[in-house]
N, CA, C and O of each residue as an XYZ file, in Angstrom:
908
protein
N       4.533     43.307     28.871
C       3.791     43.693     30.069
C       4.010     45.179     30.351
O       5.125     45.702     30.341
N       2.853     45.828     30.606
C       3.078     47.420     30.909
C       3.305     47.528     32.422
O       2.981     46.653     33.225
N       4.090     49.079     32.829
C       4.345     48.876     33.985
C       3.210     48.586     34.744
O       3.261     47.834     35.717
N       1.736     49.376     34.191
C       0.797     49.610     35.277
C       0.591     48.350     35.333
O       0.610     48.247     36.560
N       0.328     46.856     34.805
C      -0.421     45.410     34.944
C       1.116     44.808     35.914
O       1.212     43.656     36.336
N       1.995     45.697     36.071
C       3.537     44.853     36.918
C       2.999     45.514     38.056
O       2.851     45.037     39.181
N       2.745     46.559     37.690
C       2.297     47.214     39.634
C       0.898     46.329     40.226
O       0.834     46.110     41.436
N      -0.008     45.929     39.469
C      -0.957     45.060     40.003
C      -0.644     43.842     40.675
O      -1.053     43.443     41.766
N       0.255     43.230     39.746
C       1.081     42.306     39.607
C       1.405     42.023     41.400
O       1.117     41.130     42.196
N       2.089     43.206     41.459
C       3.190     43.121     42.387
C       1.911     43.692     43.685
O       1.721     42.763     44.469
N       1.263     44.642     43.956
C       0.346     44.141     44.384
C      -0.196     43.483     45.045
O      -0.292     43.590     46.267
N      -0.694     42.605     44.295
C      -1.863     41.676     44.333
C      -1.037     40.333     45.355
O      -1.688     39.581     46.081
N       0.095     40.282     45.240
C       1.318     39.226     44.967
C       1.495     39.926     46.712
O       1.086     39.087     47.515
N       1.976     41.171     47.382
C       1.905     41.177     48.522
C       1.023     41.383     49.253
O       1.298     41.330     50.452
N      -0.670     41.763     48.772
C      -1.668     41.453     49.536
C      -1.837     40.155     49.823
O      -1.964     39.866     51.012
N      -1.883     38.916     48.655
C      -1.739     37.705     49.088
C      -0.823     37.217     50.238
O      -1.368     37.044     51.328
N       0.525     36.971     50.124
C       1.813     36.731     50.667
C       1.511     37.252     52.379
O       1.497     36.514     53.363
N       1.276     38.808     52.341
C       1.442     39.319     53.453
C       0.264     38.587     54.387
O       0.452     38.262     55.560
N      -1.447     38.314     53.387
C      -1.871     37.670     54.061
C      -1.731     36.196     54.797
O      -2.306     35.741     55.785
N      -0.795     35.668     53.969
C      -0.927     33.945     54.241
C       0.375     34.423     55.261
O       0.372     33.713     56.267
N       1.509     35.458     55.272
C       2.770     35.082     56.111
C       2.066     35.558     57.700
O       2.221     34.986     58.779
N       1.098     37.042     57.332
C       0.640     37.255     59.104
C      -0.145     36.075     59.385
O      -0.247     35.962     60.607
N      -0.725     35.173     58.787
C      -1.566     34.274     59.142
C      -1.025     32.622     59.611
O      -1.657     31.776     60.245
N       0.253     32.552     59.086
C       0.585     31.330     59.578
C       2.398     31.502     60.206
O       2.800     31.529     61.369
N       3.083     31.581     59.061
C       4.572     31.377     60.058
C       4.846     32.498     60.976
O       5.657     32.289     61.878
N       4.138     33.973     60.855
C       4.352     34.540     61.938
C       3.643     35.346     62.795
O       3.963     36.451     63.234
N       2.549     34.629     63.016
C       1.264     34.928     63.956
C       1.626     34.695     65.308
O       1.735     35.479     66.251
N       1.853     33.003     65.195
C       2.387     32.858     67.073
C       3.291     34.254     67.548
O       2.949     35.126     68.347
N       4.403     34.154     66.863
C       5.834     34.963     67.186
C       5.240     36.517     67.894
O       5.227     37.071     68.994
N       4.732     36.805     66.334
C       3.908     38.493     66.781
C       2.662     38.115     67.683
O       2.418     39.165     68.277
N       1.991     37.415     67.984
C       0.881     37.897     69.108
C       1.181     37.380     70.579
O       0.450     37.566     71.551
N       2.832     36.445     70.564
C       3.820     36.690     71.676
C       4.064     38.480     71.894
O       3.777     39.198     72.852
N       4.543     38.719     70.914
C       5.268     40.066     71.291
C       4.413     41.208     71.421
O       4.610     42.162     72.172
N       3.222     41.006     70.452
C       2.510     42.222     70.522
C       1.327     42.326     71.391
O       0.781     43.284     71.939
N       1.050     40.858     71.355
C      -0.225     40.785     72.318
C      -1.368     40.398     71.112
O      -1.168     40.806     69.968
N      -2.732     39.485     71.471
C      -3.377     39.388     70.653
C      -3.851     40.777     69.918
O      -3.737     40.923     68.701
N      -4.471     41.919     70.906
C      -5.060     43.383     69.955
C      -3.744     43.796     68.953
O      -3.872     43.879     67.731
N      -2.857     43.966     69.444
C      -1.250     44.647     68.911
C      -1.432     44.210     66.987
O      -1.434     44.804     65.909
N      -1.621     42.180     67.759
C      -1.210     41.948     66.381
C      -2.398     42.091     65.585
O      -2.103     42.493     64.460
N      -3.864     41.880     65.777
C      -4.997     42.777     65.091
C      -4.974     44.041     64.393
O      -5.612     44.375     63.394
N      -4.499     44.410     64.783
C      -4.071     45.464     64.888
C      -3.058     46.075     63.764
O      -3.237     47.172     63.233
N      -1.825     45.088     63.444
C      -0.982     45.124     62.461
C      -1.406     44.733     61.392
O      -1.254     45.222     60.273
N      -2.186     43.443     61.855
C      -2.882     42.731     60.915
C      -3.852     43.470     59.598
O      -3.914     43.206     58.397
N      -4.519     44.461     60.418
C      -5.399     45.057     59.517
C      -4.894     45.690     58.741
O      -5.121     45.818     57.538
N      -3.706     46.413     59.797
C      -3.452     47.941     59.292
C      -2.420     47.418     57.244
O      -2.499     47.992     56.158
N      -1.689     46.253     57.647
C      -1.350     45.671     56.308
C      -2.146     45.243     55.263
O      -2.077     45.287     54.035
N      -3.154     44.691     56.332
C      -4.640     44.121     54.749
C      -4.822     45.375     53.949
O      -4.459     45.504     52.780
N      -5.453     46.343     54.723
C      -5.709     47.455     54.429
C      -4.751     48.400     53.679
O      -5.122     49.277     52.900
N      -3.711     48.172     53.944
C      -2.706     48.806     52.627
C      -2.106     48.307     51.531
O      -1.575     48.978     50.646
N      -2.186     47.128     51.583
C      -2.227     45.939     50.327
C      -3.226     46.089     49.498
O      -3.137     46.013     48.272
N      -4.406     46.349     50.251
C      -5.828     46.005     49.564
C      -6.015     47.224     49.216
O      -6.888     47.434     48.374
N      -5.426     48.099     49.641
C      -6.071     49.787     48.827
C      -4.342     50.018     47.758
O      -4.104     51.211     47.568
N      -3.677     49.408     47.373
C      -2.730     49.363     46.666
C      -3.013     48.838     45.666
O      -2.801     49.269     44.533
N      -3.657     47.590     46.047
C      -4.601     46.534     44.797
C      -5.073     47.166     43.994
O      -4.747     47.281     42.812
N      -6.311     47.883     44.853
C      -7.163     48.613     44.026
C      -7.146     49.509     43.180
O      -7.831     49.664     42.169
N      -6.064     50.311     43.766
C      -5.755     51.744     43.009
C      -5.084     51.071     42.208
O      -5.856     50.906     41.263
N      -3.805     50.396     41.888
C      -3.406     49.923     40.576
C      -4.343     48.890     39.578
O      -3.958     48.476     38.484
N      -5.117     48.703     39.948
C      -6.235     47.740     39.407
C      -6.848     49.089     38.550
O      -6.849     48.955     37.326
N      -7.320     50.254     39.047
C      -7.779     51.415     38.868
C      -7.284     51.983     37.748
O      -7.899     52.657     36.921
N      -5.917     51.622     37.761
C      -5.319     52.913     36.989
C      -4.784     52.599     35.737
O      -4.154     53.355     34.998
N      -5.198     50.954     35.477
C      -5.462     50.513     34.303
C      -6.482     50.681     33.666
O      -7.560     50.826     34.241
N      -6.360     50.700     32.287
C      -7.299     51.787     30.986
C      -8.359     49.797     31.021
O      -7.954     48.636     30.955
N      -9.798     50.462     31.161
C     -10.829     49.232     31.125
C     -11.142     48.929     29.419
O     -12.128     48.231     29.180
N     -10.402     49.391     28.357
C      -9.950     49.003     27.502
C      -8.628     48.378     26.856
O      -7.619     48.716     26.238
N      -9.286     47.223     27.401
C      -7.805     45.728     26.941
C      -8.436     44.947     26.558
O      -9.545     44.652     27.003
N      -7.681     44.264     25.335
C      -8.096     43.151     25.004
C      -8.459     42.210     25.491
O      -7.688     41.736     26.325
N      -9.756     41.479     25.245
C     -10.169     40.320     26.019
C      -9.844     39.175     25.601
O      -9.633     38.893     24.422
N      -9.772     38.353     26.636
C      -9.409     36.814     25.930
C     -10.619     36.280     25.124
O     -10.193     35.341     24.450
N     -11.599     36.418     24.955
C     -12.754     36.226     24.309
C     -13.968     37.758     24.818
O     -13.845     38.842     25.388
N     -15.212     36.849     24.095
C     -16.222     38.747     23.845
C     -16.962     38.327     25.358
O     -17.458     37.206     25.471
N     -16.988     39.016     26.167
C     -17.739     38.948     27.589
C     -18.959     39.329     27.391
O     -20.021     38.988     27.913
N     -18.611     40.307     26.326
C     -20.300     41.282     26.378
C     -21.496     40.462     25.508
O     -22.441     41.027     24.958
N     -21.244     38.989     25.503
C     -22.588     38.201     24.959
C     -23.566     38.126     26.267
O     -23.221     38.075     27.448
N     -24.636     38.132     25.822
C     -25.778     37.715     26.861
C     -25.587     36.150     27.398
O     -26.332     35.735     28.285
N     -24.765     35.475     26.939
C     -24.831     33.889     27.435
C     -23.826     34.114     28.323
O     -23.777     33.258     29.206
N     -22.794     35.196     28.409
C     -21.598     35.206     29.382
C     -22.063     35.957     30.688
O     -21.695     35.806     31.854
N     -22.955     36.784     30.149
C     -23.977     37.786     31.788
C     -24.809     36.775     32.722
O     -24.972     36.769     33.942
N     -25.298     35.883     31.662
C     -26.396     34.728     32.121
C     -25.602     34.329     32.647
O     -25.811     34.647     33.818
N     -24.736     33.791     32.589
C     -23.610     32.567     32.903
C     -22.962     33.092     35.028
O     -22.923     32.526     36.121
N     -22.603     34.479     34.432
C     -21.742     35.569     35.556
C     -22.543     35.218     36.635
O     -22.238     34.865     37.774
N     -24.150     35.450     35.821
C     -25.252     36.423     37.185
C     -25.741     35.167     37.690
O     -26.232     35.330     38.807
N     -25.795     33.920     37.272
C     -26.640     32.637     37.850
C     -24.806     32.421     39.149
O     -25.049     32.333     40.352
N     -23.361     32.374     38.737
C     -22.640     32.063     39.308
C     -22.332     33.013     40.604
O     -22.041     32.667     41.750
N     -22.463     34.090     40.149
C     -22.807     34.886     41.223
C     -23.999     35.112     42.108
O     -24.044     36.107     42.831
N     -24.949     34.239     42.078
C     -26.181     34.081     43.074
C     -25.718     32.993     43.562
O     -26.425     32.723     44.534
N     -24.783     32.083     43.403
C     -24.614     30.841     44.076
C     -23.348     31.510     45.217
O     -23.247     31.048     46.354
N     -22.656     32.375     44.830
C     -21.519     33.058     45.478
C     -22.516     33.213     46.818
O     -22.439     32.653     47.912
N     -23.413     34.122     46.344
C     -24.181     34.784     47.176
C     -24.502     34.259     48.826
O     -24.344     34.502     50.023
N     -25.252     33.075     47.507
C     -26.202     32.435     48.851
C     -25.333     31.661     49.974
O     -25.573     31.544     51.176
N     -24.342     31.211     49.276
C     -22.536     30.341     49.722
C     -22.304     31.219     50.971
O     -22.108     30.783     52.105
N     -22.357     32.616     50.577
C     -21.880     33.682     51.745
C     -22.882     34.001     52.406
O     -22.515     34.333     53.534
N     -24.348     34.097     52.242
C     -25.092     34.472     53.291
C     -25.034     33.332     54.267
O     -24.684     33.425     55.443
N     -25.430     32.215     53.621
C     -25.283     30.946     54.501
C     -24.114     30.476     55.412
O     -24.161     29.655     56.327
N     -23.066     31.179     54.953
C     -21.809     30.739     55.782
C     -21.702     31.452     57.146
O     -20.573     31.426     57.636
N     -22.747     32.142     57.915
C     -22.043     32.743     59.317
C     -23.377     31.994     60.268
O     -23.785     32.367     61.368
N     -23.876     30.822     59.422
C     -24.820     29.763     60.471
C     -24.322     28.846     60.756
O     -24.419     27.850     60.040
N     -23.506     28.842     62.068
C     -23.089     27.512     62.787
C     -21.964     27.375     62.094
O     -21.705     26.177     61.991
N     -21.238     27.997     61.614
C     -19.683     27.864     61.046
C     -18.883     27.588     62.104
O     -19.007     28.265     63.125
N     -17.839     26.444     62.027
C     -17.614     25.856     63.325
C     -15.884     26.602     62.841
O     -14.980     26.841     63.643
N     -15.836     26.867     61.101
C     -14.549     27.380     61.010
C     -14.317     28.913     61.830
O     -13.306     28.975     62.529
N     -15.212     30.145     61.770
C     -15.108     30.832     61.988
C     -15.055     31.401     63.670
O     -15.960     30.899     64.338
N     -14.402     32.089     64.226
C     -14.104     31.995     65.189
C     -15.331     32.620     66.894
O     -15.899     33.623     67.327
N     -15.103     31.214     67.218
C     -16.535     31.567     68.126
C     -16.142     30.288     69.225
O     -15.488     29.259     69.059
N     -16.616     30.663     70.020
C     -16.419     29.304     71.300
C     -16.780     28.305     71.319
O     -16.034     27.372     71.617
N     -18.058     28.137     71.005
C     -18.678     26.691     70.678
C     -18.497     26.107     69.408
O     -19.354     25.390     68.891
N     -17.049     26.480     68.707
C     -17.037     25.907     67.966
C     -16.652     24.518     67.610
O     -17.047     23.855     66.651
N     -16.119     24.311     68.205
C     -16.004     22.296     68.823
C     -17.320     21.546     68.809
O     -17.449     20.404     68.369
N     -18.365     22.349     69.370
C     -19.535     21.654     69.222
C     -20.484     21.675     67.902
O     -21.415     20.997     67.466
N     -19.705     22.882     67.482
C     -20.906     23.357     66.158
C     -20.216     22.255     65.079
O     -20.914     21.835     64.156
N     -18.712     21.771     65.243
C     -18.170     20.593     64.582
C     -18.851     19.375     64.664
O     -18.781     18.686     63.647
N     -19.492     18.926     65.601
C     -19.851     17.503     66.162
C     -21.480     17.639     65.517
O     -22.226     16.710     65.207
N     -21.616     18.409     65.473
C     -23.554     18.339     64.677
C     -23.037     18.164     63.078
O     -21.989     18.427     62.488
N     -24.349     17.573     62.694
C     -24.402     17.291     61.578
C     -24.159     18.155     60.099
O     -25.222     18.774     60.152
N     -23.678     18.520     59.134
C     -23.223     19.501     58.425
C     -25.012     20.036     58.374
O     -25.887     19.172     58.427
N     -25.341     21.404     58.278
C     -26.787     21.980     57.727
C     -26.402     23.020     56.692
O     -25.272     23.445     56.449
N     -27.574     23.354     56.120
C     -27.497     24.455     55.026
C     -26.639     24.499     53.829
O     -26.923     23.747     52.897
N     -25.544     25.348     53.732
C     -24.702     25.541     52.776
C     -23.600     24.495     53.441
O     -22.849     23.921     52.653
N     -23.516     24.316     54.381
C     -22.045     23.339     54.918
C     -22.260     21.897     53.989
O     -21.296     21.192     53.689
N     -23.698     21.567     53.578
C     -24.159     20.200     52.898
C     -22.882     20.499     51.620
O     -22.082     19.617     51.305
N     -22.887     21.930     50.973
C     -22.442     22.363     49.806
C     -20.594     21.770     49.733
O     -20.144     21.028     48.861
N     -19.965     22.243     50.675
C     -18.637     22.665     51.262
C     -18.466     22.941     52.626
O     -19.343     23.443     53.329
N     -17.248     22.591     53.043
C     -17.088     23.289     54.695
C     -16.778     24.697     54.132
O     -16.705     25.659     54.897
N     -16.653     24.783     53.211
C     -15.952     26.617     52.927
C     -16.559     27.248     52.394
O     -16.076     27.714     51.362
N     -18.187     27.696     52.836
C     -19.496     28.137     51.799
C     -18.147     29.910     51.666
O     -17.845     30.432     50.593
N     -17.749     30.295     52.775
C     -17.584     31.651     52.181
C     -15.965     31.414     51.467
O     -15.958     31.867     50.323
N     -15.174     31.062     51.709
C     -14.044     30.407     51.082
C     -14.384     30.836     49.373
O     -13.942     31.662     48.575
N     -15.473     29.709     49.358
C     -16.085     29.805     47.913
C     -16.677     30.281     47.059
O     -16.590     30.052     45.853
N     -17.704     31.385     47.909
C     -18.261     32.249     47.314
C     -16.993     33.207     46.660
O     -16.750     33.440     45.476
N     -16.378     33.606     47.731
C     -14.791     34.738     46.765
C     -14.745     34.165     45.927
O     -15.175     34.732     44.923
N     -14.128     32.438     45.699
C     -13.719     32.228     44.205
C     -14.608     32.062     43.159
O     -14.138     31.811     42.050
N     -16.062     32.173     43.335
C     -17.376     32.100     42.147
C     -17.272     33.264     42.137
O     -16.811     33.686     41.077
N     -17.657     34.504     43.364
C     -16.798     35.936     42.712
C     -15.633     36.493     41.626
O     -15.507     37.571     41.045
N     -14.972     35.457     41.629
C     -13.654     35.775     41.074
C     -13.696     35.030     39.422
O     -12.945     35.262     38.475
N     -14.602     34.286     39.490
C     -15.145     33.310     38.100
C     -16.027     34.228     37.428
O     -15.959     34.539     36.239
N     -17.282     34.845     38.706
C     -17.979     35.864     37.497
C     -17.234     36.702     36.993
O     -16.884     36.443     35.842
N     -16.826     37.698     37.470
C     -16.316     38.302     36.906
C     -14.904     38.042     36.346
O     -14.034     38.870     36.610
N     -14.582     36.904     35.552
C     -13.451     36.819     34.894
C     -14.463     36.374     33.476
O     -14.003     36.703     32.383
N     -15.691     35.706     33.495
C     -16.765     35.384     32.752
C     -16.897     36.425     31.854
O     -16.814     36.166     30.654
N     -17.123     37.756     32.293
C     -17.441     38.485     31.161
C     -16.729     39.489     31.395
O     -17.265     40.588     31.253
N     -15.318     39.424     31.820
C     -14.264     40.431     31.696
C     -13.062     39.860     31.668
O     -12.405     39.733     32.701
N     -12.687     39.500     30.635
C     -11.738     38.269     30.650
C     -10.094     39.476     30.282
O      -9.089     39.209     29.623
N     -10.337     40.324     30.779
C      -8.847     41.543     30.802
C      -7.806     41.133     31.740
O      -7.841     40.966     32.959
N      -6.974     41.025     30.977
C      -5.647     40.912     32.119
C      -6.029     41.539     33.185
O      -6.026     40.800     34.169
N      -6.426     42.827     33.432
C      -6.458     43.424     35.396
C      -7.130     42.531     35.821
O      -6.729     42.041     36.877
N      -8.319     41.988     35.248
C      -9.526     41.374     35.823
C      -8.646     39.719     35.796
O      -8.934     38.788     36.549
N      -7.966     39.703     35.137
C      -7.501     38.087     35.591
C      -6.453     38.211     36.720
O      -6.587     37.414     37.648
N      -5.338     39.170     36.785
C      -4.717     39.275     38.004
C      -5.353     39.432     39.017
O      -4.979     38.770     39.985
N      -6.721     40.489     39.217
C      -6.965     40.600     40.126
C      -7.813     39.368     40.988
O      -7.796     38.971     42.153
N      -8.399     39.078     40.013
C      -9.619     37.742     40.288
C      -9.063     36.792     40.422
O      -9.591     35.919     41.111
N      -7.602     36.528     39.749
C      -6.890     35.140     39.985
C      -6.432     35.256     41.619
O      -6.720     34.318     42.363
N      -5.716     36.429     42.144
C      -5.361     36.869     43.448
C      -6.110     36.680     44.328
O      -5.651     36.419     45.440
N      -7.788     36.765     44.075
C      -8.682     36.853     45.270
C      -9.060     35.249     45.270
O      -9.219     34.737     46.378
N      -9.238     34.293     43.921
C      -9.608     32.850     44.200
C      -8.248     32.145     44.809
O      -8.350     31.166     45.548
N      -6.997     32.693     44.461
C      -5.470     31.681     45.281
C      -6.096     31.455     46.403
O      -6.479     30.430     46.968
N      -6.183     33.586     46.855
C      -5.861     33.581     48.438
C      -7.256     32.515     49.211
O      -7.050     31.713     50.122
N      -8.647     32.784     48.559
C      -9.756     31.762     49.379
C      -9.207     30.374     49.440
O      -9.474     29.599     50.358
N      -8.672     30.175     48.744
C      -9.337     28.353     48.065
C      -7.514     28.004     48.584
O      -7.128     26.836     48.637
N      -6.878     28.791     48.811
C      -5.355     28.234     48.950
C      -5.242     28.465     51.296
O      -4.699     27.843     52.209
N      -5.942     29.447     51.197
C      -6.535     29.780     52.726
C      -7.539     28.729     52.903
O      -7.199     28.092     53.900
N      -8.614     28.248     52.408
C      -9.210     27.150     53.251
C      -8.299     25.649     53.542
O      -8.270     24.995     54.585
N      -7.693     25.416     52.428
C      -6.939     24.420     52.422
C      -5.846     24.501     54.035
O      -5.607     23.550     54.778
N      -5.500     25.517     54.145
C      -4.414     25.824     54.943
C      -5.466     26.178     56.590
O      -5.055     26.191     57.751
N      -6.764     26.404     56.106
C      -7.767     26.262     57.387
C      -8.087     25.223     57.876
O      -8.326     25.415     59.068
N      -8.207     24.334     57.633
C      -8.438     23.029     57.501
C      -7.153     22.753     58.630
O      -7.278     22.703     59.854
N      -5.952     22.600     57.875
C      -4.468     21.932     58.646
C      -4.789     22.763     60.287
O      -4.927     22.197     61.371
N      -4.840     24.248     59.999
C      -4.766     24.879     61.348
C      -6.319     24.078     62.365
O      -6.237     23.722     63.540
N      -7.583     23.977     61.496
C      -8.316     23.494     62.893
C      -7.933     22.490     62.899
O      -7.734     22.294     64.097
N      -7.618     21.504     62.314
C      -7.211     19.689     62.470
C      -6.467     20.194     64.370
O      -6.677     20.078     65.577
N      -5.536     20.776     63.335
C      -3.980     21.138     65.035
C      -4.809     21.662     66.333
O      -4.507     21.405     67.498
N      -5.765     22.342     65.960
C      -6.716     23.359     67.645
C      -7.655     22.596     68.016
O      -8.019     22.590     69.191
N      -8.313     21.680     66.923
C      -9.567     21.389     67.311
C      -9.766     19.741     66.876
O     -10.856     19.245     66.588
N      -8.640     19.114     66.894
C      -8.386     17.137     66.900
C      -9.515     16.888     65.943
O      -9.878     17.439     64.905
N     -10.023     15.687     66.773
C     -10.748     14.710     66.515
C     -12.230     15.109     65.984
O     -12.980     14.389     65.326
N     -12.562     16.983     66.618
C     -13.484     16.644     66.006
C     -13.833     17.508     65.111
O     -15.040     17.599     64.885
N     -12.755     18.504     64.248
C     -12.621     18.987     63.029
C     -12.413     17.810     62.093
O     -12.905     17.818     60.965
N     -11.571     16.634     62.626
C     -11.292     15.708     61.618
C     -12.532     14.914     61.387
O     -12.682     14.523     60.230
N     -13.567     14.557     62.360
C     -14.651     14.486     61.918
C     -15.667     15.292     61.008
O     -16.382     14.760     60.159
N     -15.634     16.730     61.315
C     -16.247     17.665     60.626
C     -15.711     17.431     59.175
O     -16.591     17.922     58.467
N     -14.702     16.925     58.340
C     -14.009     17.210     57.154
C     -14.854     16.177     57.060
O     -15.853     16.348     56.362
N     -14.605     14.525     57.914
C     -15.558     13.524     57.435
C     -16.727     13.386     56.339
O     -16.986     12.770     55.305
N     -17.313     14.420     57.279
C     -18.820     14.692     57.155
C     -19.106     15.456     55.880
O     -20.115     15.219     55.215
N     -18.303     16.284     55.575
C     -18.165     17.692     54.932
C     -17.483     17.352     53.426
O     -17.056     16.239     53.117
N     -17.473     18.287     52.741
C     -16.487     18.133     51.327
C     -16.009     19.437     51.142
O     -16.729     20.420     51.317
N     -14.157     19.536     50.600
C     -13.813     20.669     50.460
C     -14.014     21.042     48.904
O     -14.039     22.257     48.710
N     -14.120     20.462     48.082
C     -14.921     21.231     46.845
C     -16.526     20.998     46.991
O     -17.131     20.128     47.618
N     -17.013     22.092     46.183
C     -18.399     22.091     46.079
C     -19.339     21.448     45.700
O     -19.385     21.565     44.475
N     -20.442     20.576     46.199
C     -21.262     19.827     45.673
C     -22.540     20.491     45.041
O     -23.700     20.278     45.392
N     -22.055     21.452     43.906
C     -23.455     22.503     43.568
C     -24.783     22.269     43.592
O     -25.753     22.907     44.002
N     -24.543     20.642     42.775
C     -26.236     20.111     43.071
C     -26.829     19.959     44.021
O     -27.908     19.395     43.837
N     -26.525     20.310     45.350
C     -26.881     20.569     46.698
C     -27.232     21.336     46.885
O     -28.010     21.275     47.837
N     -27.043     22.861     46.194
C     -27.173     24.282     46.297
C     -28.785     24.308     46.663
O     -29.158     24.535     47.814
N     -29.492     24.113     45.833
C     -30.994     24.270     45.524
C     -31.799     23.602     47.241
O     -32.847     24.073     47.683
N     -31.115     22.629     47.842
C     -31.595     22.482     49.014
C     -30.537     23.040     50.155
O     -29.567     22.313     50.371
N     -30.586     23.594     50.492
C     -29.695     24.216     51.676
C     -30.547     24.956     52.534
O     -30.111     25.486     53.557
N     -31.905     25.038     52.134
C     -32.901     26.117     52.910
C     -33.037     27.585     52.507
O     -32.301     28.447     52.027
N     -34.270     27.489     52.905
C     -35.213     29.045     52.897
C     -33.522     30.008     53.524
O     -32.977     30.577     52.579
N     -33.023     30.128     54.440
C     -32.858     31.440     54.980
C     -31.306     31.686     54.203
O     -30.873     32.837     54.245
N     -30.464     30.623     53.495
C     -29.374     31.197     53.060
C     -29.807     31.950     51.513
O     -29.128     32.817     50.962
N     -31.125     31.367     50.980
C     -31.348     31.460     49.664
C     -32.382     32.956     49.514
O     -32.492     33.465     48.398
N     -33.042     33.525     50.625
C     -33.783     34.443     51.083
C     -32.253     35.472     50.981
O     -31.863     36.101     49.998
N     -31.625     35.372     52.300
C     -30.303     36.183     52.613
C     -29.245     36.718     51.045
O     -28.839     37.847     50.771
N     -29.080     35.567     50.364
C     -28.372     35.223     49.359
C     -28.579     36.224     47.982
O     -27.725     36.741     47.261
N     -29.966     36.274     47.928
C     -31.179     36.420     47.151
C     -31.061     37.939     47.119
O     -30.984     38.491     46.021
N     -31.043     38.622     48.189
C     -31.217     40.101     48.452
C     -29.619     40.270     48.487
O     -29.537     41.498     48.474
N     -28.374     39.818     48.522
C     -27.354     40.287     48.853
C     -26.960     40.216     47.042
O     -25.921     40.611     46.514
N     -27.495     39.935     46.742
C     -27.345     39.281     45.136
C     -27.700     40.381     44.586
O     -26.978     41.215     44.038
N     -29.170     40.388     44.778
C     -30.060     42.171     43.991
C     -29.341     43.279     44.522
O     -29.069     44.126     43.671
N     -28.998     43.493     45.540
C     -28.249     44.769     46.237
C     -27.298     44.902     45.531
O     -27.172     46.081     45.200
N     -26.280     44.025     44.982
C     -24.901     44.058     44.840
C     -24.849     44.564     43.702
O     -24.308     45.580     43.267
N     -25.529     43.678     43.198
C     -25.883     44.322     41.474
C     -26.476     45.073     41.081
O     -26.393     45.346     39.884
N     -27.322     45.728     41.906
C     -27.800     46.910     41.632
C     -27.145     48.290     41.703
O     -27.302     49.304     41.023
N     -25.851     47.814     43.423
C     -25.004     48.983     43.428
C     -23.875     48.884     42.372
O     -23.128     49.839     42.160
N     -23.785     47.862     41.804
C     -22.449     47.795     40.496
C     -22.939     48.970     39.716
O     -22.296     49.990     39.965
N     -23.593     49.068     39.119
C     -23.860     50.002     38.220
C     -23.134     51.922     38.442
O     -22.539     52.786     37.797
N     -23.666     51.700     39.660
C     -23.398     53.327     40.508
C     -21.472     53.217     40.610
O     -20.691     54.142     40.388
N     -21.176     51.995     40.952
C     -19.443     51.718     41.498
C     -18.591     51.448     40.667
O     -17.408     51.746     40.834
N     -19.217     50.594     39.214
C     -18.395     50.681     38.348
C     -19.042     51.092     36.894
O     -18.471     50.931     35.816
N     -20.123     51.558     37.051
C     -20.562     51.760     35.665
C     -21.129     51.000     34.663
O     -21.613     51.196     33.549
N     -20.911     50.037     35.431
C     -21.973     48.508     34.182
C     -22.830     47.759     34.997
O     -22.690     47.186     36.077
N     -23.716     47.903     34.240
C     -25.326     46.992     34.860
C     -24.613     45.635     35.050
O     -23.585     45.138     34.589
N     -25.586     45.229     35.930
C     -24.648     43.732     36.529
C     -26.518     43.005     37.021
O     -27.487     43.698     37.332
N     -26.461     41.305     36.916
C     -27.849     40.760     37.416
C     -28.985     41.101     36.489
O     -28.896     41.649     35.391
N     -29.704     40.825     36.904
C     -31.109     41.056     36.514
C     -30.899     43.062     36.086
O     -31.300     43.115     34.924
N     -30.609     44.086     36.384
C     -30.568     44.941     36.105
C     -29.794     45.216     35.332
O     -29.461     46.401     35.348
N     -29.141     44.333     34.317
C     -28.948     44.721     32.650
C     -29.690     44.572     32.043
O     -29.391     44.704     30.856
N     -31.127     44.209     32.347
C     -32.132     43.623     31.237
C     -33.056     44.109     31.652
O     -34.026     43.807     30.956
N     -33.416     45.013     32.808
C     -34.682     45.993     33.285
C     -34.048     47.531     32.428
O     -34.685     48.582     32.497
């Protein structure tokens, strides 16, 4: 192991950590002491230096490493760019009536029937990170790209799990209904009906993204490797 893939390593390892420790064993404690803004406040200011630590050592590894297999086939882009439109639409669809995300009526937005992407998962955005973290391990199968991508699917998919326990505890009977209703892995074959507005939303956040890859990292990404 070279130092620079130990500094990712290490990293990646306290952007995670720092996120799951401000988020559960010592959230009460600090937003006793600091006050809810205080601990916002800390909160960020750590994401934000974890996450620009990530990056830059993610960075400062040479994008020539051996791959675990050849990425650069056209069946592995096909593969990336169809998994990454499902990311997409997962995340446009997830800020309609999300009863996880934090909003007042969310007790009630629990008690209605799952719609849209919720048919998919209770964790449309949960999940989109980790189909993020699949494309691109699809056709960049490099150690940075597996530390880093392995780091970003733990923290979603190991954070919804641990979302779940926290609304059960705030929100009873009728988060535990909402799980009822709901499934925490993905029912993809559902994808295709979830409606016009996550797949519209999804659709354009998809072309945008991949269109700005090119400019951010230098490789055509989507439909714009083949225009």
């Amino acid at each position: 192991m070279t130092e620079q893939l130990a500094n990712l390593i290490a990293a990646s390892l306290a952007f995670v950590g720092t996120h799951f420790a401000l988020s559960h064993p010592f959230r009460a404690g600090l937003v006793k002491r600091l006050g809810q803004p205080g601990f916002m406040g800390l909160y960020s200011v750590v994401a934000l230096v974890t996450f620009g630590w990530m990056v830059l050592a993610f960075r400062a590894l040479p994008m020539v490493e051996v791959p675990l297999w050849d990425g650069t086939r056209d069946v592995a882009w096909v593969l990336s760019s169809v998994v990454m439109l499902m990311a997409a639409v997962l995340f446009a669809g997830s800020f309609q009536g999300n009863p996880a995300l934090p909003d007042p009526r969310a007790k009630e937005l629990a008690r209605k029937d799952p719609h849209g992407v919720f048919k998919v998962t209770r964790h449309p955005m949960m999940w989109s990170f980790a189909l993020w973290s699949v494309s691109h391990v699809l056709v960049s199968p490099t150690p940075r790209v597996l530390v880093l991508s392995g780091a970003m699917a733990f923290l979603a998919l190991v954070g919804a799990r641990l979302q779940d326990s926290k609304k059960l505890a705030a929100m009873g009977a009728n988060w535990e209904s909402w799980e009822r209703r709901t499934s925490f892995l993905p029912r993809l074959t559902v994808l295709p009906a979830v409606g016009l507005v996550p797949w519209l939303g999804g659709f354009a956040l998809w072309l945008g993204a991949t269109w700005l890859h090119v400019m951010l990292v230098g490789i055509p990404a989507g439909i714009w490797r083949w225009l």
